[in-house]
ROSE-733811 format. One record per atom (N, C-alpha, C, O): residue number from 1; residue in three letters; atom name; x, y, z. Coordinates in pm, 1 decimal. Layout:
@resi->NUM	resn->ALA	name->CA	c1->X	c2->Y	c3->Z
...
//
This chain:
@resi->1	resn->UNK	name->N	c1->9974.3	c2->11060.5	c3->11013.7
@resi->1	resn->UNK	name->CA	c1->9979.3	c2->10941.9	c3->11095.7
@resi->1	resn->UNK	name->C	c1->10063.8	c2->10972.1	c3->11219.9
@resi->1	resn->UNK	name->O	c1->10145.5	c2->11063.8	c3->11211.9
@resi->2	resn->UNK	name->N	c1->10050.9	c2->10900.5	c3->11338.4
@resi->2	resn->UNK	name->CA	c1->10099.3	c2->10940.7	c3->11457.6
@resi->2	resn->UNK	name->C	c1->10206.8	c2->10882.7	c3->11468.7
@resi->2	resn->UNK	name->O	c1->10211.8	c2->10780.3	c3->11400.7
@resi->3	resn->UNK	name->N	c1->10308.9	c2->10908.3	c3->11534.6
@resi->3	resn->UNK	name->CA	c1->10416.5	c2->10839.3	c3->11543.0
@resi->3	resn->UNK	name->C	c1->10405.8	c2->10691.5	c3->11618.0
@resi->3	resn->UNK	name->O	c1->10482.8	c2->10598.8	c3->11592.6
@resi->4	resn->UNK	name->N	c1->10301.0	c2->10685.0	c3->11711.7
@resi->4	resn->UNK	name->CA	c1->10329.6	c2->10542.1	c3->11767.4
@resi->4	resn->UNK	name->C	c1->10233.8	c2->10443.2	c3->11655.3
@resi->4	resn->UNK	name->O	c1->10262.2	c2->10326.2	c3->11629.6
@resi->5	resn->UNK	name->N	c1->10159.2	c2->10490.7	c3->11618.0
@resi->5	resn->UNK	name->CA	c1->10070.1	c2->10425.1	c3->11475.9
@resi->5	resn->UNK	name->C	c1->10240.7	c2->10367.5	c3->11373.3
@resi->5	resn->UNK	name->O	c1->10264.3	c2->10253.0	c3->11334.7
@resi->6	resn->UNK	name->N	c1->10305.6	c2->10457.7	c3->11359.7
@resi->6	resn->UNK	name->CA	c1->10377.4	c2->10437.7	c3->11220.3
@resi->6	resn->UNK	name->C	c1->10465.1	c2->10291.9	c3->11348.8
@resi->6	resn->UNK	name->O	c1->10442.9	c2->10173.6	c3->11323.3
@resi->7	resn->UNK	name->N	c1->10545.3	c2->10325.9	c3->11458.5
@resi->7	resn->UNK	name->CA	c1->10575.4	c2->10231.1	c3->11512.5
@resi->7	resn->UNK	name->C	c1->10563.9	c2->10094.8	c3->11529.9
@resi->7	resn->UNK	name->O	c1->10635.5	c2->10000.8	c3->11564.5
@resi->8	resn->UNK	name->N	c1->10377.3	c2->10127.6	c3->11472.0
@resi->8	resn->UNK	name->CA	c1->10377.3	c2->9947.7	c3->11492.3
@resi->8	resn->UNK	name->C	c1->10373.6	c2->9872.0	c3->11359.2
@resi->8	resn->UNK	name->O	c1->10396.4	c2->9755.2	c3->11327.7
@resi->9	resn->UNK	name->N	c1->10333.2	c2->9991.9	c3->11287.1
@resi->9	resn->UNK	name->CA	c1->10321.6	c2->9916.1	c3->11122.8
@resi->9	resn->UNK	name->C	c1->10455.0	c2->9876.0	c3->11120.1
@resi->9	resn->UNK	name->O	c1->10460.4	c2->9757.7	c3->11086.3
@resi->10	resn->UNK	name->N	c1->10602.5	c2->9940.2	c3->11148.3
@resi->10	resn->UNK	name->CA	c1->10713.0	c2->9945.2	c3->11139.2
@resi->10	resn->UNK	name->C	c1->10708.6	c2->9767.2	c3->11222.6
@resi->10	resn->UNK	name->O	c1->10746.3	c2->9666.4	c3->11163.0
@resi->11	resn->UNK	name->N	c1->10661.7	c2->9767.4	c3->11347.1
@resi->11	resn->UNK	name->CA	c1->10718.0	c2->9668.1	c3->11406.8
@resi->11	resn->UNK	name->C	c1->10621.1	c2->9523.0	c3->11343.0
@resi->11	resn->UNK	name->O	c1->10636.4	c2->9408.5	c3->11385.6
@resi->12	resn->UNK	name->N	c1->10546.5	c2->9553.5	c3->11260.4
@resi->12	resn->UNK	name->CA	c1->10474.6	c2->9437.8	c3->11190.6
@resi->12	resn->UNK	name->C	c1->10556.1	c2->9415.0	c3->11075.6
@resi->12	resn->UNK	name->O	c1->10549.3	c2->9309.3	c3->11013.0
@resi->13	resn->UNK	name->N	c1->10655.2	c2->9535.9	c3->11035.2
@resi->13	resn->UNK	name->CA	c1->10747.7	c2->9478.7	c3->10888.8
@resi->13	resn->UNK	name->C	c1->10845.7	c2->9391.9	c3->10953.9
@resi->13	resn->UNK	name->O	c1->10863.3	c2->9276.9	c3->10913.6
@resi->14	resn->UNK	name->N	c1->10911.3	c2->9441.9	c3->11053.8
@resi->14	resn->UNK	name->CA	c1->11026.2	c2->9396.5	c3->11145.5
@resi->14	resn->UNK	name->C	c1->10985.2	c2->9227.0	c3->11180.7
@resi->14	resn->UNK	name->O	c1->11059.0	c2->9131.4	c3->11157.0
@resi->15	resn->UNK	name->N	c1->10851.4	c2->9221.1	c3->11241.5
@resi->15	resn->UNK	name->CA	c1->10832.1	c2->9059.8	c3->11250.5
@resi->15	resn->UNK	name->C	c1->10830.3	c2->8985.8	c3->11147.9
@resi->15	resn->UNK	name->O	c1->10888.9	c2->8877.5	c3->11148.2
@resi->16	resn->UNK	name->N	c1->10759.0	c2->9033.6	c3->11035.8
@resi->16	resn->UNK	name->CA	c1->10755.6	c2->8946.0	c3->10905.9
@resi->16	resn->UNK	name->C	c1->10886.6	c2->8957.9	c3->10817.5
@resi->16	resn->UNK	name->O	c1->10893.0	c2->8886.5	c3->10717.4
@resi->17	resn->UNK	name->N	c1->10986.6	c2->9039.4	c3->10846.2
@resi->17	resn->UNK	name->CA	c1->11092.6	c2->9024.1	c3->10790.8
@resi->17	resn->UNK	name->C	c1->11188.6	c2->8919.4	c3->10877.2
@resi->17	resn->UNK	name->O	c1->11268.3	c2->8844.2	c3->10821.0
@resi->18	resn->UNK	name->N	c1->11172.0	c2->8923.9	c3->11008.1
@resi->18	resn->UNK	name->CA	c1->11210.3	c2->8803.1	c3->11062.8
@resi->18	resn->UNK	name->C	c1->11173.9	c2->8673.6	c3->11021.2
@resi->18	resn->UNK	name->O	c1->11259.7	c2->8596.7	c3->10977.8
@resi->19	resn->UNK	name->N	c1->11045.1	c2->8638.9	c3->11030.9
@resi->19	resn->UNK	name->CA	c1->10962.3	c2->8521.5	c3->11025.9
@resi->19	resn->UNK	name->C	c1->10995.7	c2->8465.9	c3->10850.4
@resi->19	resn->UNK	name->O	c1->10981.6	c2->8345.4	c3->10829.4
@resi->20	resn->UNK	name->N	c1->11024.5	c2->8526.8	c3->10771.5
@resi->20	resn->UNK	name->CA	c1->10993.0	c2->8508.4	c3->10674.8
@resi->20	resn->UNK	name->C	c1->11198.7	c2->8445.1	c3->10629.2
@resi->20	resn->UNK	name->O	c1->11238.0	c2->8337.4	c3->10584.4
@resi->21	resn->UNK	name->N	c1->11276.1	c2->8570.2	c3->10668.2
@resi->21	resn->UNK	name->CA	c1->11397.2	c2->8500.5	c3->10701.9
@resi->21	resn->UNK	name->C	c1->11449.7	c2->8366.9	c3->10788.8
@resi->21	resn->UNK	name->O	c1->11552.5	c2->8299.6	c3->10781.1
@resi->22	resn->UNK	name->N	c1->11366.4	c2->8361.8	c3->10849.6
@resi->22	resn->UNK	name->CA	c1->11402.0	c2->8236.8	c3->10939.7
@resi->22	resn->UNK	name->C	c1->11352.3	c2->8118.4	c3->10825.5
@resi->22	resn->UNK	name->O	c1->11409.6	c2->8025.1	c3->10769.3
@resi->23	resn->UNK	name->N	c1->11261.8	c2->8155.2	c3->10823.8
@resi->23	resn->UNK	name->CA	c1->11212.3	c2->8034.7	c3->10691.3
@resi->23	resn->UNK	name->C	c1->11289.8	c2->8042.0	c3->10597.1
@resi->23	resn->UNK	name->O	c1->11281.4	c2->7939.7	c3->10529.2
@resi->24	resn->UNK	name->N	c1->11363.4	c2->8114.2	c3->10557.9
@resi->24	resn->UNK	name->CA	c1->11391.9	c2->8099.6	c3->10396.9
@resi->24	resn->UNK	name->C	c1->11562.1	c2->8035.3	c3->10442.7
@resi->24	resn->UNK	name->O	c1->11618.5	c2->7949.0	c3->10375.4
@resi->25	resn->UNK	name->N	c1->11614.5	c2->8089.8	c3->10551.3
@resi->25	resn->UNK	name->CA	c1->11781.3	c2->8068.0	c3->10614.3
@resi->25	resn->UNK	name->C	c1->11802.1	c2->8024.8	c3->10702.9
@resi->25	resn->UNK	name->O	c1->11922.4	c2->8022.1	c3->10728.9
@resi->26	resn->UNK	name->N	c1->11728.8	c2->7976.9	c3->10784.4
@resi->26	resn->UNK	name->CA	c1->11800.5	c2->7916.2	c3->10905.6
@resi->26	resn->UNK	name->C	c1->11795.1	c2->7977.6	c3->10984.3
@resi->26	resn->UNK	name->O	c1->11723.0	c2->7948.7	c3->11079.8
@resi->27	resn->UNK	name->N	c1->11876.4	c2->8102.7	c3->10980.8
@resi->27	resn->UNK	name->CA	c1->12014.2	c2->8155.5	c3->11082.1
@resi->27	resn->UNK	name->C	c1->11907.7	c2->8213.8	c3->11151.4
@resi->27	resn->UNK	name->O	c1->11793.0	c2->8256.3	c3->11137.3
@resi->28	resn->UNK	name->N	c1->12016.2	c2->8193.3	c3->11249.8
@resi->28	resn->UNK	name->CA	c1->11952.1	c2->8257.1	c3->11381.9
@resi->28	resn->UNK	name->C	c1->11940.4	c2->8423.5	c3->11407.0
@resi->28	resn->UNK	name->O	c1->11875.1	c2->8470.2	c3->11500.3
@resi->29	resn->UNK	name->N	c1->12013.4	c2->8504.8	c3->11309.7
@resi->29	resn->UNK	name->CA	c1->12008.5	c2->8658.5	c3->11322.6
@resi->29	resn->UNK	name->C	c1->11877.0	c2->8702.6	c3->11299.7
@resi->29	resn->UNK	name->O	c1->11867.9	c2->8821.2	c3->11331.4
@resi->30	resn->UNK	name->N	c1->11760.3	c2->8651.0	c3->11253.3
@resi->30	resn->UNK	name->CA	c1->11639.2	c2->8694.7	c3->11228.4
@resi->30	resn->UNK	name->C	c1->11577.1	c2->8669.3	c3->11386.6
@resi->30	resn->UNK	name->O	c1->11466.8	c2->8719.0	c3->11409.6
@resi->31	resn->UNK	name->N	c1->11621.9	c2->8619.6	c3->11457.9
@resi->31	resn->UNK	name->CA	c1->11578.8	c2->8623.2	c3->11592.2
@resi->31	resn->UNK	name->C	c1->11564.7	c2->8784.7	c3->11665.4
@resi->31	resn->UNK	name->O	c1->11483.4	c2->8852.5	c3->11728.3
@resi->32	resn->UNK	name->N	c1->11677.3	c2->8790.8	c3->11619.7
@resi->32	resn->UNK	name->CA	c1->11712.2	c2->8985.4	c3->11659.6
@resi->32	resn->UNK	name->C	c1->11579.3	c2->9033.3	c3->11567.3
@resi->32	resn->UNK	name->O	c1->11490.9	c2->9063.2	c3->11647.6
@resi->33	resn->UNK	name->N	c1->11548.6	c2->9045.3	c3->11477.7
@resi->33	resn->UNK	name->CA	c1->11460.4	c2->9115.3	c3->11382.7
@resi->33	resn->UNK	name->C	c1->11300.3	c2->9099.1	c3->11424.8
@resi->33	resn->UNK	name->O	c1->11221.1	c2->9189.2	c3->11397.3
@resi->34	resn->UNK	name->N	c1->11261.2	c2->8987.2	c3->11488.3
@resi->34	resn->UNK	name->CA	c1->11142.7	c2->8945.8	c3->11572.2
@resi->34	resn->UNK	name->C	c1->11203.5	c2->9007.2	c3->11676.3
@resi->34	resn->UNK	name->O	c1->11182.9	c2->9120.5	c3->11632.8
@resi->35	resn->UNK	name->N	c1->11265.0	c2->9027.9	c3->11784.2
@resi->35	resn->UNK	name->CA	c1->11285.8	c2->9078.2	c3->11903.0
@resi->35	resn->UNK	name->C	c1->11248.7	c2->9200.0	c3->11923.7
@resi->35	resn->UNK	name->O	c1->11185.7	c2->9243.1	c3->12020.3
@resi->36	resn->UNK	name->N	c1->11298.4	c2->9271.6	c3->11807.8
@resi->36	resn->UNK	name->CA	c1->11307.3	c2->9415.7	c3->11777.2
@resi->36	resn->UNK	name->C	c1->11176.3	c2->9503.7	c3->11745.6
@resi->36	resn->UNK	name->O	c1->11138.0	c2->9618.9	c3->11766.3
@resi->37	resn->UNK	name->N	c1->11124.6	c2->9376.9	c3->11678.9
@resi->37	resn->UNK	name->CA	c1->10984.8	c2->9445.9	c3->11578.8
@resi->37	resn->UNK	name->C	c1->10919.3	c2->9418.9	c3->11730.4
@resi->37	resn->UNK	name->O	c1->10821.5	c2->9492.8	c3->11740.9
@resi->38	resn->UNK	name->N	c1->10937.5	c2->9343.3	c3->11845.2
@resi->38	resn->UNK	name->CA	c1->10833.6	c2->9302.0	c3->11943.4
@resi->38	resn->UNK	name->C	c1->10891.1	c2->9418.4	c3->12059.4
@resi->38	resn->UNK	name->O	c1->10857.5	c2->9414.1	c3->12177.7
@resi->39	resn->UNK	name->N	c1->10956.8	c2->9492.0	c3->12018.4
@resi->39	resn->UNK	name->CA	c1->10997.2	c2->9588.0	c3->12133.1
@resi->39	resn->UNK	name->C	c1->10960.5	c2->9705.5	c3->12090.6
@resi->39	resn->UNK	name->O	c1->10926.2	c2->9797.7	c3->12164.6
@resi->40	resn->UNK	name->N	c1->10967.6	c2->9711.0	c3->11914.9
@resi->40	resn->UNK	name->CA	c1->10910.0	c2->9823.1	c3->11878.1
@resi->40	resn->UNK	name->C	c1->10767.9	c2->9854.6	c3->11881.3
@resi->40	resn->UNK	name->O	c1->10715.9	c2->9960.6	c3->11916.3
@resi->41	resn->UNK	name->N	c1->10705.2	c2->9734.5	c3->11834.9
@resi->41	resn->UNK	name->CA	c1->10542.4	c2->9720.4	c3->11870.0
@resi->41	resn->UNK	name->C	c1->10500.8	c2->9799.7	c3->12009.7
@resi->41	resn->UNK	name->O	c1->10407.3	c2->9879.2	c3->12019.2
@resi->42	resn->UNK	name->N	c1->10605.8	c2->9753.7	c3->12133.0
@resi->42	resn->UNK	name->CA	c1->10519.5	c2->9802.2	c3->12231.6
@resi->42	resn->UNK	name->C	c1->10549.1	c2->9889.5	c3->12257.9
@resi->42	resn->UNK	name->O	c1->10483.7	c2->9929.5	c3->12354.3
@resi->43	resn->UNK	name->N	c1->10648.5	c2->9982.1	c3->12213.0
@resi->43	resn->UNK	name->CA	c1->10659.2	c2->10114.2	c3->12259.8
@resi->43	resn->UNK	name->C	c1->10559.3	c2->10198.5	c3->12160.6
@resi->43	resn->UNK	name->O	c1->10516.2	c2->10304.1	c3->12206.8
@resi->44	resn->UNK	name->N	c1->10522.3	c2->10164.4	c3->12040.3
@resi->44	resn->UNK	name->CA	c1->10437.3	c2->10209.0	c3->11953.3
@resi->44	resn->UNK	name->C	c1->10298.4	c2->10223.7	c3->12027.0
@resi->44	resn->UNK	name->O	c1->10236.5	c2->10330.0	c3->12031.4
@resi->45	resn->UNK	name->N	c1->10247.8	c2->10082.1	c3->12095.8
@resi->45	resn->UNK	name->CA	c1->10121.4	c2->10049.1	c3->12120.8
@resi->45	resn->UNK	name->C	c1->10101.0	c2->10163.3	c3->12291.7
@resi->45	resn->UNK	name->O	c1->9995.0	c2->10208.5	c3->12335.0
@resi->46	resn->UNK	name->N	c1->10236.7	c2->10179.3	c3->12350.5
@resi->46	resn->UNK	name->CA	c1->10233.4	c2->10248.9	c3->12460.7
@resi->46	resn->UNK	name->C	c1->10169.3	c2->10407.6	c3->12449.5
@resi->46	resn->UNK	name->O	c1->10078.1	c2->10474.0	c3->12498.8
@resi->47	resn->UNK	name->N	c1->10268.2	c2->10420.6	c3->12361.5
@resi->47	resn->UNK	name->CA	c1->10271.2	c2->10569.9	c3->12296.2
@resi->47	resn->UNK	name->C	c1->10119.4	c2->10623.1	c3->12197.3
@resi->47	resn->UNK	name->O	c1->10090.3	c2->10742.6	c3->12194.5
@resi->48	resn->UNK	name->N	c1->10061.9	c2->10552.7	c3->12146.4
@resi->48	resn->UNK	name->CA	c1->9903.1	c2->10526.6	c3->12110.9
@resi->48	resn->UNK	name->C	c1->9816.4	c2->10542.8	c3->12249.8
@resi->48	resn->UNK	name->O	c1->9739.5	c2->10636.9	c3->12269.3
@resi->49	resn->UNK	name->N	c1->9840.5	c2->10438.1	c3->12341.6
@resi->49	resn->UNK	name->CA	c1->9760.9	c2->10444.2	c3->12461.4
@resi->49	resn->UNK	name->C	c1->9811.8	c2->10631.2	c3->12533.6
@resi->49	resn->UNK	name->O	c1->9718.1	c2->10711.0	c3->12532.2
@resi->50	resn->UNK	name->N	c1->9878.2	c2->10657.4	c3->12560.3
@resi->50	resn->UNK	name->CA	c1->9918.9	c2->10759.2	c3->12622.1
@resi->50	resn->UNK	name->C	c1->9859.9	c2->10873.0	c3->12572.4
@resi->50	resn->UNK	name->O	c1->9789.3	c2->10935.4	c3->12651.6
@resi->51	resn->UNK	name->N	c1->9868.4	c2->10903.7	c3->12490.8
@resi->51	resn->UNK	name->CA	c1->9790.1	c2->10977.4	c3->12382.5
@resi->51	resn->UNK	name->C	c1->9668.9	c2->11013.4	c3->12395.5
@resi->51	resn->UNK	name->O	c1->9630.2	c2->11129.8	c3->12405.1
@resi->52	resn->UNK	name->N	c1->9586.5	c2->10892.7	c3->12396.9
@resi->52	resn->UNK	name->CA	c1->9403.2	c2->10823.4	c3->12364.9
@resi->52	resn->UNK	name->C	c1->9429.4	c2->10919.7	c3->12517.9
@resi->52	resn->UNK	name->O	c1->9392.7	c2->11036.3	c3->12503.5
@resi->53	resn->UNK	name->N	c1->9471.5	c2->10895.7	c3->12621.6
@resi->53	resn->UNK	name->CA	c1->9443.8	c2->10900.6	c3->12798.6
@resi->53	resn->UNK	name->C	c1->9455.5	c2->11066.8	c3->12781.7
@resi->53	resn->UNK	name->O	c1->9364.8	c2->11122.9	c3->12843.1
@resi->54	resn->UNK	name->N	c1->9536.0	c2->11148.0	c3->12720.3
@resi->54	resn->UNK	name->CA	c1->9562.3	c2->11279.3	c3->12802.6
@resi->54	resn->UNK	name->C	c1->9432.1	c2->11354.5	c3->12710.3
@resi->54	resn->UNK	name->O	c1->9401.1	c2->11471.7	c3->12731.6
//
């Protein structure tokens, strides 16, 4: 598997570990955990495209 592939599966655990914390607690630190998984996604999805191009 490619590294920006594993990136986004990574950044799809990262959102649903947010989303799923926010529901279960409140707190606002799962905000960071959606932020993260949405920053990791796109460097994943970048790094896929870059790839496909050369």
């Amino acid at each position: 598997m490619q590294r920006g592939t594993a990136e986004i599966f990574l950044a799809l655990g990262l959102i649903l570990i947010g989303i799923l914390g926010l529901k279960l607690t409140d707190m606002n630190l799962f905000w960071a955990f959606i932020a993260l998984g949405g920053a990791v996604g796109c460097h994943g999805g970048i790094s896929v495209s870059q790839r496909a191009r050369v």
